[in-house]
C-alpha positions as CSV (number, residue, x, y, z in Angstrom):
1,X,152.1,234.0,101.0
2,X,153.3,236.8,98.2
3,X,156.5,236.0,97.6
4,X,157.4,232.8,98.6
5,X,159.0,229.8,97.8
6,X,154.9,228.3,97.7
7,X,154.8,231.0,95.1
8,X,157.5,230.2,93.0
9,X,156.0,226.4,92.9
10,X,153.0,227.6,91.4
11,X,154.3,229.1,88.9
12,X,156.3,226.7,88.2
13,X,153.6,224.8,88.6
14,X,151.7,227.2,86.0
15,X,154.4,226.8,83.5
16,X,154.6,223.1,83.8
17,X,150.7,222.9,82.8
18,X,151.5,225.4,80.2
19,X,154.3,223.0,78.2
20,X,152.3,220.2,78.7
21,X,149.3,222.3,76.2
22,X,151.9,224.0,74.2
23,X,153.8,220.2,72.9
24,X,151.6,217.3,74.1
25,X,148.4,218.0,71.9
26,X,149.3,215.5,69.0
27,X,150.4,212.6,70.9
28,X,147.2,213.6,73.4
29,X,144.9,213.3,70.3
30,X,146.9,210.0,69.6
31,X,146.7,208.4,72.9
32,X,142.6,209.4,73.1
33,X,142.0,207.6,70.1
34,X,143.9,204.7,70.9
35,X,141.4,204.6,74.0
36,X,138.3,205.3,72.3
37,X,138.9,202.4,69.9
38,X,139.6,199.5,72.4
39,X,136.6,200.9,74.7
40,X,134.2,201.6,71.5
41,X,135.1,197.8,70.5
42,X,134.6,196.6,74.2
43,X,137.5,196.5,75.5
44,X,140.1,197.7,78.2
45,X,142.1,200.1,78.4
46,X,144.8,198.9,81.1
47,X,147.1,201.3,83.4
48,X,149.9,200.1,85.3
49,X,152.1,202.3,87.6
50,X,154.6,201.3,90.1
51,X,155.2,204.1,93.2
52,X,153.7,207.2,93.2
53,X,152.7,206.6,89.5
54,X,149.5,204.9,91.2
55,X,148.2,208.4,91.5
56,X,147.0,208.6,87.9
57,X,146.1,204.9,87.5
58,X,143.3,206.1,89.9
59,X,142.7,209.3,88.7
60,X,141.2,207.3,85.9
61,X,138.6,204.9,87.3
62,X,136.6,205.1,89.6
63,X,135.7,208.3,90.4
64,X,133.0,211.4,89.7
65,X,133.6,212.1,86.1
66,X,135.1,208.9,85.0
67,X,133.7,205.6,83.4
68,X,134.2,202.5,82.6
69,X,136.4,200.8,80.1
70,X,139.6,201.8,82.3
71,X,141.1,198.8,84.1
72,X,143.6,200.1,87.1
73,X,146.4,197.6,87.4
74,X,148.5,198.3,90.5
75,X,150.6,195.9,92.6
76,X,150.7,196.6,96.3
77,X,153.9,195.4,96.7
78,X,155.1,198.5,94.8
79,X,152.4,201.4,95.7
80,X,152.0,201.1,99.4
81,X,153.8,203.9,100.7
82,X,152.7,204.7,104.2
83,X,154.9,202.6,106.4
84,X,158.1,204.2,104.7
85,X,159.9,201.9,107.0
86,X,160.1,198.6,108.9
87,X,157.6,196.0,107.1
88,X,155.8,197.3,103.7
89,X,158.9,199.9,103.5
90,X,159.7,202.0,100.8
91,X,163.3,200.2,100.6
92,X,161.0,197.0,99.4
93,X,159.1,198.7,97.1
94,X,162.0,200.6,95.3
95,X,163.7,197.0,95.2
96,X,160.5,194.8,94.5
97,X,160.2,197.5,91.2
98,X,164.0,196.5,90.1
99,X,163.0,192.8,89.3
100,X,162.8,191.8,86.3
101,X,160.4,188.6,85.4
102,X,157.9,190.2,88.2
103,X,156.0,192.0,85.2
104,X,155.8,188.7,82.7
105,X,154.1,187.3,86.6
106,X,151.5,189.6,87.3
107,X,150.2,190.1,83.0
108,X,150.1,185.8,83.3
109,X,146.8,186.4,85.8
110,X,144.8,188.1,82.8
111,X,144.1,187.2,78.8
112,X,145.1,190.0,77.3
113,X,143.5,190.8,73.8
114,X,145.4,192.7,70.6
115,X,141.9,195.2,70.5
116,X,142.9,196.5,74.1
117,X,145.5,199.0,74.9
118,X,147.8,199.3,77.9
119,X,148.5,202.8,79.0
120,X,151.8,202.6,81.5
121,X,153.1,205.3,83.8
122,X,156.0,205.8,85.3
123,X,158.0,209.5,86.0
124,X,161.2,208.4,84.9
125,X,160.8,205.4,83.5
126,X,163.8,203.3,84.2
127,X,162.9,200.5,86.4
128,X,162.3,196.8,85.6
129,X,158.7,196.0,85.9
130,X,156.6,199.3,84.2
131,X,159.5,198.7,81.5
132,X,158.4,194.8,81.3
133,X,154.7,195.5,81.4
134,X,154.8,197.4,78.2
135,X,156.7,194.6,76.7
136,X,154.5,192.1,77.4
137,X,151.5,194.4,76.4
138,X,153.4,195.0,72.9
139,X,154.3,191.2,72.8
140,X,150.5,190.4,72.8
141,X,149.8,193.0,70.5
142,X,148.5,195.6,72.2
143,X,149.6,199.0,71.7
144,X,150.9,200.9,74.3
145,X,150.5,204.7,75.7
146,X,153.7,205.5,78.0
147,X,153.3,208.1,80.6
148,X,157.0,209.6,81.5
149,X,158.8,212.3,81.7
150,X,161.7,212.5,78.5
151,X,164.1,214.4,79.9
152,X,164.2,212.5,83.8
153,X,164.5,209.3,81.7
154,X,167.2,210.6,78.9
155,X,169.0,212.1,82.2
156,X,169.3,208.7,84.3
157,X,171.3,205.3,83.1
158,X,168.9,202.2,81.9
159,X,168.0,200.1,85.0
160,X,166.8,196.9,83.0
161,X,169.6,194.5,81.5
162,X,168.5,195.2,77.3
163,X,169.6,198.5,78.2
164,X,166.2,200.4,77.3
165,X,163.5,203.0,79.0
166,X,160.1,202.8,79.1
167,X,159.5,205.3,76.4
168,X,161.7,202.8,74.0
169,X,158.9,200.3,74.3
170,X,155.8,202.6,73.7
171,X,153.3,203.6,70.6
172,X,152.6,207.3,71.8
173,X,154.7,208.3,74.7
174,X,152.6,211.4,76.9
175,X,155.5,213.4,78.3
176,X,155.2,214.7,81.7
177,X,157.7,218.0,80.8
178,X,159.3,217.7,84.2
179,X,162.9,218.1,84.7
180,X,165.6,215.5,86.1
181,X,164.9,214.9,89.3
182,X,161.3,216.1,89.5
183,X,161.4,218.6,92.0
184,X,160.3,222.2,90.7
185,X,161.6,224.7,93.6
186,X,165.0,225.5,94.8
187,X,165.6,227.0,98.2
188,X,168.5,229.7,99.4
189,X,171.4,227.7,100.6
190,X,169.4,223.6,99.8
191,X,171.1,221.6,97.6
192,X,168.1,219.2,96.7
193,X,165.2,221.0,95.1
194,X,161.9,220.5,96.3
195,X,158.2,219.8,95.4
196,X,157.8,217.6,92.7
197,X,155.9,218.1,89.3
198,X,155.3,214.7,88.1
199,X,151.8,214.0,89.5
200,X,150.7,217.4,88.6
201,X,151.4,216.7,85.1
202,X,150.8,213.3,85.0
203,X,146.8,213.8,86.2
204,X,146.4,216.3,84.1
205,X,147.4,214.3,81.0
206,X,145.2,211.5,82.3
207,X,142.1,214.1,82.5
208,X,142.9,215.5,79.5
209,X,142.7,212.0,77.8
210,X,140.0,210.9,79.9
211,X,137.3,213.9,78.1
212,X,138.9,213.6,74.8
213,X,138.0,209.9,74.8
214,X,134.6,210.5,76.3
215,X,134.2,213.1,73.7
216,X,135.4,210.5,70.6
217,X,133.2,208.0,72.2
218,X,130.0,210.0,72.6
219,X,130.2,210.8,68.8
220,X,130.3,206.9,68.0
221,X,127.4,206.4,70.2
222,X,129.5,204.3,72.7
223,X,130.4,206.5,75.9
224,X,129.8,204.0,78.9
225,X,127.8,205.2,82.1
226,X,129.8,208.5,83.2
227,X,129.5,208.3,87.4
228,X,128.7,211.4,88.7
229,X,127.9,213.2,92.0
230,X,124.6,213.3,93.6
231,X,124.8,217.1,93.7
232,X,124.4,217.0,90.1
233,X,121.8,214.8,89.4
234,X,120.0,213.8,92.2
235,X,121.4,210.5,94.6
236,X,118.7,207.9,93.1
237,X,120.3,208.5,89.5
238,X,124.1,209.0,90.9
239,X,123.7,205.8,92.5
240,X,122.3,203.9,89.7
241,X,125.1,205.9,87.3
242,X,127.4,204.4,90.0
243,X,125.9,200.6,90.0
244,X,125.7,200.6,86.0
245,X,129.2,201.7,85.8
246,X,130.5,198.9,88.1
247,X,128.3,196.3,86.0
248,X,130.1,197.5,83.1
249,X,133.8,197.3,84.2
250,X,132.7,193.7,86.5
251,X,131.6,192.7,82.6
252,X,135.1,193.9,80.8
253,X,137.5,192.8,83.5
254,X,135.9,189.2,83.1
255,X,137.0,189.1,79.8
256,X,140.2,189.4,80.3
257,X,140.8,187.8,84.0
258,X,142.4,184.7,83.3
259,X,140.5,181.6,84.7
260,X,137.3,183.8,84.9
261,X,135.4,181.0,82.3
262,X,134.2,184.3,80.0
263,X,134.2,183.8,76.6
């Protein structure tokens, strides 16, 4: 593979990871403390992404290493990508994502609390609904953690009607460092470059907030259940890792489901 175009993506790759440590530490630190406090005051932290921006929603909860106090939020409607065509296309999704009241409909199914935080991802964060989702968070006085890339927004024209971005509507804004258009490889006679760096740098932001805020949270005393793979501690204690964890995110999310009937 030594000297290829697969090459040049990784270190492109390398160097995307590389800006991410050298200018995102301080809004990092920022964004893990913003999450330590709504989950140390038992709370939620709630993602959103629309598109591929799923990917990291996930990243967070569930999985080996994570733990509760992460509430995923994704719409199918705008994340289900494998038909491409025909019903469930992608030309629904990409249109669904341009509506503008869809976000004020889907934060009306929970009761959303000024002690949680909304964390909101979205690459180039110009479309309608992630834009609307951290309105509404800020509205009801959360504050909000904006996942995006600066200079794929700064380089594309304002989708919604107030003539904002994403990152206009955010308290700490993680920056993904990609450039316009994503895509980190050009090829010998393409026009369009390939292989795209967003969801590289976007689950690596997540992870990196993810242990920060375990880390603040072990200090206080108040790190929930971490789930964690049988290889490491034995499947009896995985598996009850893995049942306390649910119990603990069943017990936040009915807080804040509207019409659950949990004070």
């Amino acid at each position: 593979m030594s000297g290829t175009t697969a090459d040049s993506w990784l270190a492109a790759a390398r160097d995307l990871l590389s800006r991410i440590e050298q200018t995102q530490s301080e809004p990092l630190e920022a964004a893990s403390r913003l999450c330590a406090n709504a989950i140390a005051g038992g709370g939620l932290v709630h993602l959103f992404g629309t598109g591929h921006s799923r990917i990291p929603v996930e990243e967070m909860f569930p999985r080996y290493g994570s733990y509760p106090g992460f509430n995923p939020m994704v719409e199918l409607s705008m994340t289900y990508h494998t038909e491409v065509v025909g019903s469930n296309g992608q030309r629904q999704a990409m249109f669904i994502e341009l509506v503008e009241g869809l976000a004020e409909v889907i934060l009306s199914n929970f009761e959303l609390r000024p002690t949680d935080a909304m964390m909101v991802f979205s690459a180039n964060g110009l479309t309608a609904v992630p834009i609307e989702i951290a309105m509404g968070a800020q509205a009801r006085g959360l504050a909000v953690i904006v996942v995006t890339s600066r200079g794929q927004s700064l380089a594309g024209e304002p989708l919604h009607s107030s003539g904002t971005r994403l990152l206009d509507h955010a308290d700490v804004v993680l920056d993904l460092c990609t450039p316009p258009g994503d895509a980190l490889t050009t090829l010998e006679g393409v026009t369009s470059p390939v292989g795209p760096g967003s969801t590289l740098a976007a689950v690596a932001l997540v992870n990196a907030v993810k242990v920060r805020t375990a880390e603040l949270l072990a200090e206080r005393g108040s790190l929930p259940p971490v789930m964690t793979s049988p290889a490491l501690v034995g499947a009896d204690e995985s598996q009850r890792l893995f049942d306390a964890a649910y119990e603990e995110h069943a017990r936040r999310a009915s807080r804040v489901l509207r019409g659950a009937g949990v004070v």
